[in-house]
C-alpha positions as CSV (number, residue, x, y, z in Angstrom):
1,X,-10.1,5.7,30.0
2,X,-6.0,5.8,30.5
3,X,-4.5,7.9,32.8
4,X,-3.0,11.4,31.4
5,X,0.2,11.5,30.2
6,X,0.5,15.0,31.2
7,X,2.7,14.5,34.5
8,X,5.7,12.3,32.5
9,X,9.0,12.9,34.1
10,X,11.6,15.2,31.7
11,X,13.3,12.8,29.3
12,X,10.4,10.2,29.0
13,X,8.9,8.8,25.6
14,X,5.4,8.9,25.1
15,X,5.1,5.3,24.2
16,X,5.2,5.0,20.6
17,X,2.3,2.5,20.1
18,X,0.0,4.7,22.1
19,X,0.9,7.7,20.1
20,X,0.9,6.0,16.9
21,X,-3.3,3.8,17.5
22,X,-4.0,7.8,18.3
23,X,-2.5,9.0,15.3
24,X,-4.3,6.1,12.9
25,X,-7.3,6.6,14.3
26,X,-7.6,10.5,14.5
27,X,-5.8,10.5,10.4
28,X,-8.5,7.8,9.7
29,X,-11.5,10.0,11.1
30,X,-10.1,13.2,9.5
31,X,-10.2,11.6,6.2
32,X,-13.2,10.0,6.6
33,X,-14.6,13.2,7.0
34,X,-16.3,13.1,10.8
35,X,-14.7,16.8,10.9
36,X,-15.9,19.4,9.3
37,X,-13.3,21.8,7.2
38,X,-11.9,24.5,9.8
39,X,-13.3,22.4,13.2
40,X,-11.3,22.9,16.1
41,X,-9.9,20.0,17.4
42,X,-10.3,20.5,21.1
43,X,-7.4,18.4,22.9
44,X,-9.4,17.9,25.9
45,X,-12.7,16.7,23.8
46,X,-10.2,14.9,22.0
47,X,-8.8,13.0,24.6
48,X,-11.9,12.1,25.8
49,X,-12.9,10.7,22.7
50,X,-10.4,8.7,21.8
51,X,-9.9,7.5,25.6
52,X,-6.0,8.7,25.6
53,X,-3.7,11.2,27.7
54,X,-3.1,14.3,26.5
55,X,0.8,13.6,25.3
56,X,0.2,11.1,22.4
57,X,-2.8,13.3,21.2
58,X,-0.7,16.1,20.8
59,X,2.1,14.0,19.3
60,X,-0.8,12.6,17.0
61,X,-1.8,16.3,16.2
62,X,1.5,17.0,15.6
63,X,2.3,14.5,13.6
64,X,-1.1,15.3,11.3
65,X,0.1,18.9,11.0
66,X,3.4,18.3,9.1
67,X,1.7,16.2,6.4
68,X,-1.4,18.9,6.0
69,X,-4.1,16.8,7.8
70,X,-4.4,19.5,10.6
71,X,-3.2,22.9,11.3
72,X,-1.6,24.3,14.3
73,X,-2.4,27.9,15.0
74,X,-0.6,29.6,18.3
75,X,-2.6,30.0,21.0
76,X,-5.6,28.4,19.4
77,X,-4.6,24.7,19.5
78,X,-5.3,22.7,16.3
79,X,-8.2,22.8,13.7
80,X,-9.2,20.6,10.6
81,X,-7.9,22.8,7.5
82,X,-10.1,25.0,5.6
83,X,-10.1,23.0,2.5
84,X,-11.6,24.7,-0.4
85,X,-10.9,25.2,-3.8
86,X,-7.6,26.5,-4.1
87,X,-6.1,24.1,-1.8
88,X,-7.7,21.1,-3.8
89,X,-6.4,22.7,-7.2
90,X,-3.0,22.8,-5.5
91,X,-2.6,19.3,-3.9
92,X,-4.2,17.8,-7.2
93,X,-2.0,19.1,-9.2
94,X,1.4,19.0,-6.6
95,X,-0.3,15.1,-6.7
96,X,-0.1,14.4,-10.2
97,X,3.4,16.2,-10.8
98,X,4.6,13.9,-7.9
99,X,3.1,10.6,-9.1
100,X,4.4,11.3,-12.5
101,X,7.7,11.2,-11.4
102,X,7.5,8.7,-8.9
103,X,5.8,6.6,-11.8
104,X,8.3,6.8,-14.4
105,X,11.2,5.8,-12.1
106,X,9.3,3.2,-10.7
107,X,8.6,2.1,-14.8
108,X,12.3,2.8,-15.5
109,X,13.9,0.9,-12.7
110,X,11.0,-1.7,-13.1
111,X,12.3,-5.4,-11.4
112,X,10.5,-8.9,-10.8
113,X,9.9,-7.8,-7.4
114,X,8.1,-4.0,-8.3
115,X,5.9,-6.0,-11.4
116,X,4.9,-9.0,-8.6
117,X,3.8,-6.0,-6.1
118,X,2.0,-4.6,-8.5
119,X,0.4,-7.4,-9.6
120,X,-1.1,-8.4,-6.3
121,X,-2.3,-5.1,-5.2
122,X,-4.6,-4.8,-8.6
123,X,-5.3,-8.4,-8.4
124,X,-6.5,-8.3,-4.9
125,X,-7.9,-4.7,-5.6
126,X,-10.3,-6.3,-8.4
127,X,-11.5,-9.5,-6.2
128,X,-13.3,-7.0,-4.0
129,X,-16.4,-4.9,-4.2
130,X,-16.3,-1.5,-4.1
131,X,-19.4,-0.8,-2.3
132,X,-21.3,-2.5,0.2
133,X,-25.2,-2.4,0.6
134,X,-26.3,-0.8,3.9
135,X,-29.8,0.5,5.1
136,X,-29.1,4.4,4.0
137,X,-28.1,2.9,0.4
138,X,-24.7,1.4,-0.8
139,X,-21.4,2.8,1.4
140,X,-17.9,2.6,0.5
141,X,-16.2,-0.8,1.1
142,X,-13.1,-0.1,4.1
143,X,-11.6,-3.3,2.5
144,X,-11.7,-2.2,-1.0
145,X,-10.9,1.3,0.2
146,X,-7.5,-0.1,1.8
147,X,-6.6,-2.0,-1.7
148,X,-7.1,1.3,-3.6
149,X,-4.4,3.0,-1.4
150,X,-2.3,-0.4,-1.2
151,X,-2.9,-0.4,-5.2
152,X,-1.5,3.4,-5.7
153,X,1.1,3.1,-3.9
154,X,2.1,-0.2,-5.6
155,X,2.3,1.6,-8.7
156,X,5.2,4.0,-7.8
157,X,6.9,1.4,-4.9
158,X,9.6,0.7,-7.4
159,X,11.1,4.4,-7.9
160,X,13.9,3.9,-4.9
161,X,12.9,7.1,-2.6
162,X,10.7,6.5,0.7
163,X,10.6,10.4,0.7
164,X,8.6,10.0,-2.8
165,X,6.7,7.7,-1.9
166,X,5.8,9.2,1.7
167,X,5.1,12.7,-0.3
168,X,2.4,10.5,-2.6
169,X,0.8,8.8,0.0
170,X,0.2,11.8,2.1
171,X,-1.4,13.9,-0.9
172,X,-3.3,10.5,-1.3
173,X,-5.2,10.8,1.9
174,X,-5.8,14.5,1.8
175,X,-7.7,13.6,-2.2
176,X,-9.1,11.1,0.1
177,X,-10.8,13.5,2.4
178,X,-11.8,15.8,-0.3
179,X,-13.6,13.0,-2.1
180,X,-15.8,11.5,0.9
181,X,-16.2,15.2,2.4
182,X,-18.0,15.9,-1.4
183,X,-20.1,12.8,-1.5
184,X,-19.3,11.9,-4.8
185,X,-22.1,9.4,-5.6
186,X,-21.6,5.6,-5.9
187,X,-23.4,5.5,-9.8
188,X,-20.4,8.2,-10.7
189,X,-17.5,6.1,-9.2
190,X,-18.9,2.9,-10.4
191,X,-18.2,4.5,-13.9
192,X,-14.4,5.1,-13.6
193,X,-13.8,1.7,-12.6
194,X,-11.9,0.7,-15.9
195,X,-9.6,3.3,-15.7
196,X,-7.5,1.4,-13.0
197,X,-7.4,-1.5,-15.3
198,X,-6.3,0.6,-17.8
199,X,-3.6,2.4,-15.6
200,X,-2.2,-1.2,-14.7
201,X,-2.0,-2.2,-17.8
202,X,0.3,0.4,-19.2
203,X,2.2,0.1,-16.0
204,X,2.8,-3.4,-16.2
205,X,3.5,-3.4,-19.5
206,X,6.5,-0.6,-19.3
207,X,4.2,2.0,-20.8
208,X,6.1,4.8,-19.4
209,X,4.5,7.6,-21.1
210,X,0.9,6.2,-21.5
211,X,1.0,5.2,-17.9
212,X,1.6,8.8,-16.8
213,X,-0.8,10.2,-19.0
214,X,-3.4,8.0,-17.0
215,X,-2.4,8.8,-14.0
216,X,-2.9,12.7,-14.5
217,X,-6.0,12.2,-16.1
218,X,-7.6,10.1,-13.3
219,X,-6.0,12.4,-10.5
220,X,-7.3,15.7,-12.1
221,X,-10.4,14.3,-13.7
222,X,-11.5,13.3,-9.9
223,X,-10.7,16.9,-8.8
224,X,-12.6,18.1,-11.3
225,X,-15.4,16.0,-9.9
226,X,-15.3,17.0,-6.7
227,X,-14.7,20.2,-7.0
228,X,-18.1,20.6,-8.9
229,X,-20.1,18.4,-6.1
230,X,-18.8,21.0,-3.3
231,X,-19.7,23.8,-5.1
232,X,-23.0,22.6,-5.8
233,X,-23.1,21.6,-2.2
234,X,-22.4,25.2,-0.8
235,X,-25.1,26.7,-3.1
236,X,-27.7,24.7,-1.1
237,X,-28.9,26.4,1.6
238,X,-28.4,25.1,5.3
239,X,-26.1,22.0,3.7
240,X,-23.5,21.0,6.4
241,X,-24.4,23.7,8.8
């Protein structure tokens, strides 16, 4: 285990790689769904689980906090959000109003280098398999789950603000969490797979309003989704207790 970071001098920098592998990691098992909504995220459990000093995993935690992923209360540290139903009506629709806009300027300021983009992130999204076939049944594929985020944000790279884009992204991985933390089945997902064709299609083809249209319908149609799988989930006694 490395050394606490605790005792640095005034004035030094947590190493920035350190903080940042704490920060991918801890954002990777938060939206993976290995805490529970409203967990306290002990630093000093924390630290010991992810082998680091105590100064990059509050940086990390920091950092989480300002794009939603965890909440800082005073005097009580940090703690996985209490996502529930309001907060997923909210980010989905904050989610689609965002990726409309970020859409259509991406379509209107559409250049060789936005279409080849997104060419290669669907391309490269449809050579792989969504699901993988393990002893508990099929699980979701981290490749193919890395092309779907590389894929969405292909599709609004081309609308000329990072501050979009980082906005998208962010509401991205929280829809993320909501949809493993719901256990949507893999028969249900295997089901919507034609709609990214479809979305990449009207994007590539300068489809400006039919593009946006798809894009709120498979953001709020997914909500929609999960929404009914956690409340079915919380009507079943003992479930995630």
């Amino acid at each position: 285990m490395l050394e606490s970071n605790d005792s640095l001098p005034a004035g030094r920098a947590v190493p920035a790689t350190l903080a940042s592998q704490t920060y991918e990691r801890l954002r990777r098992d938060i939206v993976d769904a290995h805490y529970a909504p409203g967990q306290k995220l002990g630093t000093r459990q924390l630290s010991q689980r992810y082998e680091v000093g105590l100064a990059p995993l509050r940086e990390a935690l920091t950092r989480l906090s300002r794009e939603g992923l965890v909440v800082q209360h005073d005097r009580r540290g940090f703690a996985v959000p209490n996502f529930g139903g309001a907060h997923l009506e909210e980010l989905s629709r904050t989610r689609a109003w965002l990726n409309d806009i970020a859409l259509r300027a991406s379509i209107d300021y559409a250049d060789q280098t936005w279409v080849q983009g997104l060419v290669q992130a669907y391309h490269r999204l449809t050579r792989l398999d969504r699901y993988l076939e393990g002893a508990a049944g099929p699980r979701e594929n981290p490749e193919w789950e890395a092309a779907h985020r590389d894929f969405h944000t292909a599709l609004i790279a081309g609308c000329r603000s990072r501050w979009m884009i980082d906005y998208c992204n962010q509401m991205f991985e929280a829809s993320t969490y909501y949809r493993r933390y719901s256990r949507i089945t893999a028969e249900y997902r295997k089901g919507r797979e034609n709609e990214h064709e479809k979305l990449f299609q009207a994007a590539v083809s300068l489809q400006a309003d039919e593009a946006a249209r798809l894009m709120r319908k498979h953001v709020m149609e997914t909500a929609q989704r999960v929404q009914e799988r956690l409340l079915a989930e919380s009507a079943r006694p003992g479930l995630r207790s």
